[in-house]
C-alpha positions as protocol buffer text, in pm:
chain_id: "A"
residue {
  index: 1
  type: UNK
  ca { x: -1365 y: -355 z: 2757 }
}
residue {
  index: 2
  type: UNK
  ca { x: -1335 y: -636 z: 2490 }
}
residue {
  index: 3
  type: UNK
  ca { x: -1085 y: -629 z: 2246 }
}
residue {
  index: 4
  type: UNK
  ca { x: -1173 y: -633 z: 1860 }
}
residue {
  index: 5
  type: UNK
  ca { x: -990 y: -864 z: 1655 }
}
residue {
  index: 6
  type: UNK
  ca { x: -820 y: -670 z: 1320 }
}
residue {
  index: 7
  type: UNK
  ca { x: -1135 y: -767 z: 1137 }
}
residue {
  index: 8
  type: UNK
  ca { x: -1361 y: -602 z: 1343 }
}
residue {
  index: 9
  type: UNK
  ca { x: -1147 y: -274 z: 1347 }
}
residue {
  index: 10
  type: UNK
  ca { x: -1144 y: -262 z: 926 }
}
residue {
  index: 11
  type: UNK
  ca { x: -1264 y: 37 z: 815 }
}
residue {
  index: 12
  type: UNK
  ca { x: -1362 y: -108 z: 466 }
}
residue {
  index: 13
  type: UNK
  ca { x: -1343 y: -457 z: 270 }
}
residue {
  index: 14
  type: UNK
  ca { x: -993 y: -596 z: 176 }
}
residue {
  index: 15
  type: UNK
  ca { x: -911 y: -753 z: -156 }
}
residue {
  index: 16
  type: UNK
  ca { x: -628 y: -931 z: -247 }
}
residue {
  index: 17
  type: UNK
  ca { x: -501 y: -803 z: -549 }
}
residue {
  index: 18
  type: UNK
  ca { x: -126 y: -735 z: -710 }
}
residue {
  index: 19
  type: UNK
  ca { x: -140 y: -377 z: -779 }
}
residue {
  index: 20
  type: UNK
  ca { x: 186 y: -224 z: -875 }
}
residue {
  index: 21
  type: UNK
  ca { x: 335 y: 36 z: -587 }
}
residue {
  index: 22
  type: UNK
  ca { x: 600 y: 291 z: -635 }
}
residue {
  index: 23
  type: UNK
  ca { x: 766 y: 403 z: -312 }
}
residue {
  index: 24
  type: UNK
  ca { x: 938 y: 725 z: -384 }
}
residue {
  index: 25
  type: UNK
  ca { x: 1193 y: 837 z: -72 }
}
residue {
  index: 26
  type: UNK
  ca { x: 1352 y: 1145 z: 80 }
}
residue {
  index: 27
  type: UNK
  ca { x: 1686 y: 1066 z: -84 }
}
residue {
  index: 28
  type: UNK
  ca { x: 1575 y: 1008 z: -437 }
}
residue {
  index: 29
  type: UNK
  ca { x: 1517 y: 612 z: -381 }
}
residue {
  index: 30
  type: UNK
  ca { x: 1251 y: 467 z: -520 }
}
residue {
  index: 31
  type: UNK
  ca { x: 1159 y: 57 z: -432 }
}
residue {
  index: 32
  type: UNK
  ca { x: 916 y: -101 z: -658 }
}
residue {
  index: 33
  type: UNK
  ca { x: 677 y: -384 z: -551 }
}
residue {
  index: 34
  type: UNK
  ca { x: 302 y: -528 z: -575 }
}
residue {
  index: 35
  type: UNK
  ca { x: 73 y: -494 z: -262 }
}
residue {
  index: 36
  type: UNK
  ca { x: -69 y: -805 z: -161 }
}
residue {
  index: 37
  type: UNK
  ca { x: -395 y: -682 z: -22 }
}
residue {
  index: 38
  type: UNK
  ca { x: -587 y: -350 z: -114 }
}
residue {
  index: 39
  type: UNK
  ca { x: -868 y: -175 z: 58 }
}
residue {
  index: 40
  type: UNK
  ca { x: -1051 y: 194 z: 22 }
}
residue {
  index: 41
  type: UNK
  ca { x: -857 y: 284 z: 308 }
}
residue {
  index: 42
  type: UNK
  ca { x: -515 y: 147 z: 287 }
}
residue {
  index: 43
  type: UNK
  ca { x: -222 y: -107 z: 96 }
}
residue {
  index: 44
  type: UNK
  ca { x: -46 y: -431 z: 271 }
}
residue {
  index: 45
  type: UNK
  ca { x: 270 y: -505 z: 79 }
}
residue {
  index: 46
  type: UNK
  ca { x: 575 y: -715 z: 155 }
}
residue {
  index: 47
  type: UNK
  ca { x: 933 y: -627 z: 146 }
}
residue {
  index: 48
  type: UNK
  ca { x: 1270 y: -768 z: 232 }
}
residue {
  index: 49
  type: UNK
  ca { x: 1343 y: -764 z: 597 }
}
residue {
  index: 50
  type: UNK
  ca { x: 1657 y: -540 z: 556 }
}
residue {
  index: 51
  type: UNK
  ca { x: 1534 y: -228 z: 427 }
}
residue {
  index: 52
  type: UNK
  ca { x: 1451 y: 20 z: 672 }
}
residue {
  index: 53
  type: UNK
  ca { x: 1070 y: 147 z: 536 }
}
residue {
  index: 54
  type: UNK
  ca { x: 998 y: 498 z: 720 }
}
residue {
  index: 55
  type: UNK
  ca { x: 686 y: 497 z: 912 }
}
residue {
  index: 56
  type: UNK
  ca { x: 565 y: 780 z: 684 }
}
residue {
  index: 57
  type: UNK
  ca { x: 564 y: 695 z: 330 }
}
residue {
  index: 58
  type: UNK
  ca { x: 482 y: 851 z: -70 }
}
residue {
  index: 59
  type: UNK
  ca { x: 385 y: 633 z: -328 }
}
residue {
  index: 60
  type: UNK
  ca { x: 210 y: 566 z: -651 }
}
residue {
  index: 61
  type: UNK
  ca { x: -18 y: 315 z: -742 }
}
residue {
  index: 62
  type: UNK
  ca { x: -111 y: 190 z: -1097 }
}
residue {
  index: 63
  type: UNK
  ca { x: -429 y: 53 z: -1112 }
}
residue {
  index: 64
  type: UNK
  ca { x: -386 y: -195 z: -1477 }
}
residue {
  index: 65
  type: UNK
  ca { x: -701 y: -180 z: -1712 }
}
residue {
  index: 66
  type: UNK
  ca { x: -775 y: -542 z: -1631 }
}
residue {
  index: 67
  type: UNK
  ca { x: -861 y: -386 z: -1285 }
}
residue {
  index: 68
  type: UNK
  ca { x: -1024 y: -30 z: -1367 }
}
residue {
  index: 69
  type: UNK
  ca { x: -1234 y: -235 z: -1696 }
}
residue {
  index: 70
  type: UNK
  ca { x: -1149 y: 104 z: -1882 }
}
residue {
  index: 71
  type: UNK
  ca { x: -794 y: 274 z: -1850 }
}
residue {
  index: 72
  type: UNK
  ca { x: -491 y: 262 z: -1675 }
}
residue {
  index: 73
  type: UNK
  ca { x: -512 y: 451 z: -1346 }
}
residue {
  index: 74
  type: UNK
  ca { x: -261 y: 602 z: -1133 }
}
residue {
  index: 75
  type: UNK
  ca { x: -249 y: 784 z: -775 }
}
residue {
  index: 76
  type: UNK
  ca { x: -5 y: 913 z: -582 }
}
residue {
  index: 77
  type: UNK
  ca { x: -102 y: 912 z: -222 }
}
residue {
  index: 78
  type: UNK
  ca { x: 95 y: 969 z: 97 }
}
residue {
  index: 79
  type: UNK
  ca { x: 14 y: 727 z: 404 }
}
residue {
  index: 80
  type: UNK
  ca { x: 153 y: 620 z: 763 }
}
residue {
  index: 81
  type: UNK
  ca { x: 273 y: 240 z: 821 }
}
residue {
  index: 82
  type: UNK
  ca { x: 13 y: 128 z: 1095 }
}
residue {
  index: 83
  type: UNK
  ca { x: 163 y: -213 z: 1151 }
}
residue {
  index: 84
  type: UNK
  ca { x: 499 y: -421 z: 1098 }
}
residue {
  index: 85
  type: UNK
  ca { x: 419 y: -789 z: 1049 }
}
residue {
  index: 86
  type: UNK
  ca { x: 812 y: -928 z: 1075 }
}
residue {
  index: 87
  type: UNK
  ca { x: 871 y: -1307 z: 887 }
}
residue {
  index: 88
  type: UNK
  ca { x: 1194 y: -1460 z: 792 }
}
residue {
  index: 89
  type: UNK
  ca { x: 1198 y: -1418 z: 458 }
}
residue {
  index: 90
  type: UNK
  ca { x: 978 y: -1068 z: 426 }
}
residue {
  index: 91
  type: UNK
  ca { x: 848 y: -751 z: 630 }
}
residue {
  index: 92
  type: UNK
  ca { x: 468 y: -712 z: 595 }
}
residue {
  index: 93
  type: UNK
  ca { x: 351 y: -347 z: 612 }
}
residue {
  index: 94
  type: UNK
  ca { x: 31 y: -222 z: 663 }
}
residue {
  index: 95
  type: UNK
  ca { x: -4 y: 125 z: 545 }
}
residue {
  index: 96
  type: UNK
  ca { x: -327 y: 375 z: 580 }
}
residue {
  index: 97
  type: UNK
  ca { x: -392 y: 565 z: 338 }
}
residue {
  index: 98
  type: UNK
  ca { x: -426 y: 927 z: 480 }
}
residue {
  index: 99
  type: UNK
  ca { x: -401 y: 1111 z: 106 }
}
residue {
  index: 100
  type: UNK
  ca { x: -470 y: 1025 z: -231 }
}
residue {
  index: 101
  type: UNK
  ca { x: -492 y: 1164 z: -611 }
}
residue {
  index: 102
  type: UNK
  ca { x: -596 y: 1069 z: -895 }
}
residue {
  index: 103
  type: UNK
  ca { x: -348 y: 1119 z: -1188 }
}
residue {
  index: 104
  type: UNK
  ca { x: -399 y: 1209 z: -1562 }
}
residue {
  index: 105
  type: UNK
  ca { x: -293 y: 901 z: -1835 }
}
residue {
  index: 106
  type: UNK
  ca { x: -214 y: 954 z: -2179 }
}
C-alpha cells in the first residue's frame, strides 16, 4: 500500500491566514496566539516549545471583518492536536477541528 503524502490526506484547502486563537484551559489559563494556517477542518498555530499544550484542546477564534467582508465573527470550537511539528525556537500544532459554534457579536 502506498503512502499519501500530508497533501493528499487534506480533507479541505489550507489558507494561510493570522486569525486570532484563544486557548482556554482546565485550570483557568488562557494562551493567546494567531494560527498560521486555517482550513474548514482544522487550525496550525505555533507556540513556544515549553508549554505543555494538551492533546485535547477549547478555543475561540475571531474571524476580523477584513476576513468575514461583513462583521466580526467568533467560534468557540473544541478539537484534538493531530500532529506536533517540534523546531528550536517554536512547537507547531496541528489541531482538527472536531466541534464548532458560531457566536453572537454586538
Amino acid at each position: 500500500m502506498l503512502k499519501q503524502s500530508a497533501d493528499e490526506r487534506r480533507q479541505a484547502p489550507r489558507f494561510s491566514l493570522p486569525v486570532a486563537v484563544d486557548f482556554f484551559f482546565e485550570n483557568g489559563g488562557r494562551l493567546q496566539v494567531q494560527t498560521r494556517d486555517i482550513s474548514a477542518s482544522g487550525i496550525f498555530v505555533e507556540v513556544k516549545p515549553n508549554l505543555l499544550m494538551p492533546n485535547h484542546l477549547r478555543f475561540l477564534l475571531t474571524f476580523p471583518r477584513e476576513i468575514t467582508s461583513s462583521c466580526k465573527l467568533l467560534s468557540f470550537c473544541e478539537g484534538v492536536v493531530v500532529r506536533r511539528e517540534s523546531g528550536p525556537d517554536l512547537l507547531g500544532l496541528a489541531i482538527k477541528v472536531e466541534r464548532y459554534q458560531f457566536l453572537r457579536t454586538g
